[in-house]
MARVEXBA-290687 format. One line per 8 residues: number of its first residue (from 1); their letters; for each residue x, y, z of C-alpha. Coordinates in Angstrom, 2 decimals, padded with zeros to 5 digits, always signed. Layout:
NUM> a> X Y Z  ...;
***
This chain:
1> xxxxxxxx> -044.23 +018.77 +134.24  -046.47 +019.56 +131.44  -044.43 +022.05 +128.98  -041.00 +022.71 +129.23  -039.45 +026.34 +128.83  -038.00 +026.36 +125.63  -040.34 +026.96 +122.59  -038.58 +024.48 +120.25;
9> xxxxxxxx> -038.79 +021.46 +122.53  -042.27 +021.76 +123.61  -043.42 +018.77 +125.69  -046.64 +018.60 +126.14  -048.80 +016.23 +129.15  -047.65 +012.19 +128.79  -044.11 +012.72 +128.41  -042.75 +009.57 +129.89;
17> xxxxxxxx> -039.15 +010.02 +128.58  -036.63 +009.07 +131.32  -035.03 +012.17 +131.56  -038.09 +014.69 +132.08  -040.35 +012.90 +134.43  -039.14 +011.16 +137.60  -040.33 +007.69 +138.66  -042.30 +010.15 +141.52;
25> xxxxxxxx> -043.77 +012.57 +138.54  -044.57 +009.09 +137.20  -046.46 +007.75 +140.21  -048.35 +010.93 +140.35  -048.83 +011.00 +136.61  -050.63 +007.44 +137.46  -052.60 +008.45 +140.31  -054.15 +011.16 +138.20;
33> xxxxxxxx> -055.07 +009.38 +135.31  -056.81 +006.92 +137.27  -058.61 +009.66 +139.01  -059.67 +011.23 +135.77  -061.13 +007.70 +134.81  -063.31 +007.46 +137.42  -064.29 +011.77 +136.95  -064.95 +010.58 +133.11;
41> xxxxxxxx> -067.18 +007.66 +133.64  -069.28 +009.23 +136.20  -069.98 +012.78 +134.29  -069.81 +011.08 +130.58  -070.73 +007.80 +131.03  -067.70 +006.87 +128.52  -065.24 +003.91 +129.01  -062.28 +005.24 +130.67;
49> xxxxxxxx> -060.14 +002.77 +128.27  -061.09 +004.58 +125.14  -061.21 +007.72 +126.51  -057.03 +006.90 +127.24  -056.70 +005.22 +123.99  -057.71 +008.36 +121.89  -055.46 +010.59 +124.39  -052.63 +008.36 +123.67;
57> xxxxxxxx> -053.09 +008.81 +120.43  -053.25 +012.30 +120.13  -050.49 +012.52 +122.21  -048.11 +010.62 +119.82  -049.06 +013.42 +117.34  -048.32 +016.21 +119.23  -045.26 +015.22 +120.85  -042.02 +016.36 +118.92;
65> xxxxxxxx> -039.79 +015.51 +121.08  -036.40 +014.27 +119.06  -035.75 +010.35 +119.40  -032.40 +008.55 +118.78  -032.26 +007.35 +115.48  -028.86 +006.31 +113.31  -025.33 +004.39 +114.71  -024.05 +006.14 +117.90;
73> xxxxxxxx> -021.16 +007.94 +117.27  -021.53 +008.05 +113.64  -022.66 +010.97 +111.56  -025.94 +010.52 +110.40  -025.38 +012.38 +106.85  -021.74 +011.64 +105.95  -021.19 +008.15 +107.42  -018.14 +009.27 +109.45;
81> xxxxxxxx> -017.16 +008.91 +113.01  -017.57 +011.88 +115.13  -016.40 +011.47 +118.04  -012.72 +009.55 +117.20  -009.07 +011.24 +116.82  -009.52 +012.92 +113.42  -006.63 +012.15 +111.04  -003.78 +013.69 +111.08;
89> xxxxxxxx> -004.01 +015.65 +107.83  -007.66 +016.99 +109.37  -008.01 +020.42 +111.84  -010.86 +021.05 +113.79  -012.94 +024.34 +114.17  -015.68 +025.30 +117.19  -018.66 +027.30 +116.80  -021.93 +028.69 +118.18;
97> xxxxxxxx> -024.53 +030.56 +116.57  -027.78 +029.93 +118.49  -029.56 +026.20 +118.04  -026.81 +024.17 +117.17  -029.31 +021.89 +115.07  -029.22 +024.43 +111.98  -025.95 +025.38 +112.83  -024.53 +022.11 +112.51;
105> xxxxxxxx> -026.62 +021.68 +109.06  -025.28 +024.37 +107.16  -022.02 +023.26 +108.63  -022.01 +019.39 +107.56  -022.76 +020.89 +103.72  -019.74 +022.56 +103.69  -017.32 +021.01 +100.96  -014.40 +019.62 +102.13;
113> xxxxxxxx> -016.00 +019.11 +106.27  -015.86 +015.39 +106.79  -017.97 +015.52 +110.11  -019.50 +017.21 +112.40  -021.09 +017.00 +115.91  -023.31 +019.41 +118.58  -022.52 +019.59 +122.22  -021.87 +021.92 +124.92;
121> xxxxxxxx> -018.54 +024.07 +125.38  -017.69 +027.01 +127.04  -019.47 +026.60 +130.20  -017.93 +025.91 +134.16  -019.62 +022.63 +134.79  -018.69 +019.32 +134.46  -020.49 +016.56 +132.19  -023.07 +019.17 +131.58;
129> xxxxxxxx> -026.57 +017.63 +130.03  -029.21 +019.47 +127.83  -031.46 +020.12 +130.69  -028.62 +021.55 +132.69  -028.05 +024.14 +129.88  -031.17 +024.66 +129.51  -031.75 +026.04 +133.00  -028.87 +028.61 +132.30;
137> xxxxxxxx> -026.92 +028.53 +135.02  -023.65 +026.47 +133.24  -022.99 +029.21 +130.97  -022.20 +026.89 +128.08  -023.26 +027.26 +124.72  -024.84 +025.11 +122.03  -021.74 +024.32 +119.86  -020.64 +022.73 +116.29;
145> xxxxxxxx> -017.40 +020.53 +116.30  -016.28 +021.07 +112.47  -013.75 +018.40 +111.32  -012.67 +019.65 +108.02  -009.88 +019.05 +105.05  -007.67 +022.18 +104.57  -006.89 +021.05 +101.46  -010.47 +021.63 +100.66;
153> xxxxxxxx> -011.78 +024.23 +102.70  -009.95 +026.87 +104.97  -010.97 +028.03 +108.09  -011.58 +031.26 +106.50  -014.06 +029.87 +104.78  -016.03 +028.16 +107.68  -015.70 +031.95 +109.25  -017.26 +033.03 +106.40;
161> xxxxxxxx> -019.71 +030.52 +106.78  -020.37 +031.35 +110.95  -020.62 +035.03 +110.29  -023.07 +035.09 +107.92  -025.10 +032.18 +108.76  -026.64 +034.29 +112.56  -027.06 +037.58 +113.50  -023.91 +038.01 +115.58;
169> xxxxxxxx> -024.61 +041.55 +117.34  -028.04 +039.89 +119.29  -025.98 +038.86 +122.59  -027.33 +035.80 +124.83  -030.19 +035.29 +122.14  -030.52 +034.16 +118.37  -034.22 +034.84 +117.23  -036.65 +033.30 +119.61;
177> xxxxxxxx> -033.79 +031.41 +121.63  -033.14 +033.37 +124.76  -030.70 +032.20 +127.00  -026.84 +031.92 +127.44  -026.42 +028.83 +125.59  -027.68 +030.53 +122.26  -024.76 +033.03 +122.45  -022.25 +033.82 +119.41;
185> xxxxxxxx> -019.22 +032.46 +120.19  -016.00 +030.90 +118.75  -014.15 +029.14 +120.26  -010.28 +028.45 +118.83  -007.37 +025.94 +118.44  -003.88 +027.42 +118.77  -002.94 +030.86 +117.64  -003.49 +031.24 +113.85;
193> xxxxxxxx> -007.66 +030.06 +114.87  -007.36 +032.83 +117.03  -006.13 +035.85 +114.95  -008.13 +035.07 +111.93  -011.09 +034.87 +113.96  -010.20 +038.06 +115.43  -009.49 +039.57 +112.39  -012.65 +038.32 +110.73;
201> xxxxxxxx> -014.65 +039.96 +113.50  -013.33 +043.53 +113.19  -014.15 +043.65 +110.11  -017.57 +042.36 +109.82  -018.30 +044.01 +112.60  -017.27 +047.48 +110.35  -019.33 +046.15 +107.77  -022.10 +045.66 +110.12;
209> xxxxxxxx> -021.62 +048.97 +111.91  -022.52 +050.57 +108.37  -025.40 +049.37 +107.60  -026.98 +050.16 +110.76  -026.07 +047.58 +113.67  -024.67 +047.34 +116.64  -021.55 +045.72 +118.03  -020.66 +042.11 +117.62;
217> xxxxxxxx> -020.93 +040.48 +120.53  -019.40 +037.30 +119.34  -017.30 +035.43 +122.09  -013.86 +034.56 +120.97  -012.15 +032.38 +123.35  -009.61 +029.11 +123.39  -011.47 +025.54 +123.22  -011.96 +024.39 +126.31;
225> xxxxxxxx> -013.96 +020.84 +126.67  -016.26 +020.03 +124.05  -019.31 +017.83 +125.62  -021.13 +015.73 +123.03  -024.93 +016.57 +123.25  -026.91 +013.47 +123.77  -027.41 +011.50 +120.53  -030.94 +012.23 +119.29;
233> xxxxxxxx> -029.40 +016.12 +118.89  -026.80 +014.69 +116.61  -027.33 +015.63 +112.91  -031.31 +016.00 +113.96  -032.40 +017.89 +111.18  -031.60 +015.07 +108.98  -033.60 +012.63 +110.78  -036.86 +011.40 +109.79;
241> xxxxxxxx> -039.45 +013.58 +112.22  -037.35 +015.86 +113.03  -039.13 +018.87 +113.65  -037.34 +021.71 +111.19  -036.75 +024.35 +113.64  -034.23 +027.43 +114.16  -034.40 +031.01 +115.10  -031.65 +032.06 +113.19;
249> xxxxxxxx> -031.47 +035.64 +111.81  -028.41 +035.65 +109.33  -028.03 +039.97 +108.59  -027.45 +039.49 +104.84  -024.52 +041.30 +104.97  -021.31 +039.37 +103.72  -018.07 +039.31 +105.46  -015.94 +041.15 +103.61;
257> xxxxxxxx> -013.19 +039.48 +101.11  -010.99 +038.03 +102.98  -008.01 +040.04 +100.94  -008.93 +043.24 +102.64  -008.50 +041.52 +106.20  -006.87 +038.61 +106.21  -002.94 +039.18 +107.99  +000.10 +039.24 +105.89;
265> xxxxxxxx> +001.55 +036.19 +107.82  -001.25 +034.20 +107.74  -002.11 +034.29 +103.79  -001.95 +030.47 +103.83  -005.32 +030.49 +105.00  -007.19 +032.30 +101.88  -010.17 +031.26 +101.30  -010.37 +028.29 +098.72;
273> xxxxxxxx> -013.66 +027.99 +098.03  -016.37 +030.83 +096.32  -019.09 +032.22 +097.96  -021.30 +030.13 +095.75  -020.11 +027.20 +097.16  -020.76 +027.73 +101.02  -024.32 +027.07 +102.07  -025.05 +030.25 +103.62;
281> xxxxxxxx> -028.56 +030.73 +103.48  -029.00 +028.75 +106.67  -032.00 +029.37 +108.78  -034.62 +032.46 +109.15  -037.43 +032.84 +111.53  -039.20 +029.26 +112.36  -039.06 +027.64 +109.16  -035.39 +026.29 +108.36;
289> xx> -033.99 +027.03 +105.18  -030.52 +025.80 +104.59;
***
């Protein structure tokens, strides 16, 4: 009741949002307070009412606990819809890479990505919400919906972006995030998503391997059902308040270019933008830093 699990979304005592306490954990919540206002005017001698009022007031200052803010269903940053039929001339691209707030930062700065959104994908349960990830036991992961122009920005370039934006080698963890929903994963649309993630993967796992990591340990797998995380996830780095979080540890190694690996029949997908131009300096330690 008084502090969740999970470091970044500390709650502390007086959380009253509807989907931590019950109307029961409310009740109770009462009971003590008016307890503790009786205990505080018999062994202080100080009004019970401005005892609350200061606690309510520190309270609003510690809690960090992320609000909806912005149109539903809009993105927050670009002004687009993100959770319509992209256009026809669009393609879509699924990642995770531990907290999918950074993630989907450095994502949304991409050139050429006209939207983005964070949810929860490749887990086993249906309708799944962020405490239900959070206890572990869906197996999905924090994900990114990309919607991006090809005309703009390949997928090779947004692979560029995902492997060098995280630590992929760390398994069900990113940083400080333990748990199975901050796993590496990517999950693809149709068969060319599939190879050239594949592809990408060898070799920066090679490139890894040399300078002294393990193993990737990056999931590739097919999209399955993307969830949308609740709304005051959606672009919250941008939001006013937000609390600028995420335990990613990008290696500083760069995937290799994309000549050296990318497959003969599939040269249609060469990168088109520099490395200059892809905001890859995400996140490191607590402090965000995209």
């Amino acid at each position: 009741f008084f502090f969740s699990s999970r470091r970044r979304h500390t709650r502390y005592i007086g959380d009253w949002s509807s989907d931590v306490c019950s109307s029961d954990v409310k009740l109770q919540f009462l009971y003590f307070i008016g307890a503790g206002g009786v205990l505080v005017k018999h062994q202080t001698g100080l009004n019970p009412i401005t005892v609350m009022l200061a606690y309510q007031a520190m309270r609003r200052m510690l809690t960090k606990i992320p609000r909806p803010q912005g149109t539903p269903g809009i993105h927050y940053v670009l002004k687009t819809p993100f959770k319509e039929r992209p256009a026809e001339h669009l393609e879509t691209a699924y990642f995770a890479s531990g907290c999918f707030w950074g993630s989907e930062e450095m994502f949304w700065k991409c050139p050429g990505v006209v939207t983005t959104a964070v949810g929860y994908t490749g887990g086993h349960s249906k309708d799944p919400t962020y405490r239900d990830i959070c206890r572990g036991d869906t197996n999905h992961a924090e994900g990114v919906k990309v919607v991006y122009d090809p005309e703009v920005i390949s997928y090779t370039d947004l692979l560029k972006a995902f492997w060098e934006s995280h630590d992929p080698t760390q398994g069900n963890k990113q940083g400080n995030d333990v748990g199975t929903q901050y796993r590496s994963a990517i999950f693809t649309v149709g068969l060319d998503q599939q190879t050239l993630a594949t592809a990408s993967k060898k070799a920066y796992e090679e490139a890894l391997m040399a300078n002294g990591y393990r193993k990737i340990t990056t999931e590739i797998a097919p999209r399955g059902i993307f969830y949308y995380a609740e709304d005051n996830h959606q672009q919250y780095l941008a939001k006013p308040g937000s609390r600028q979080y995420c335990s990613a540890q990008p290696t500083g190694i760069p995937l290799p270019d994309a000549a050296t690996w990318l497959p003969p029949t599939l040269l249609q997908y060469a990168p088109k933008l520099s490395p200059s131009e892809l905001p890859l300096s995400r996140c490191a330690g607590s402090k965000c830093k995209v």
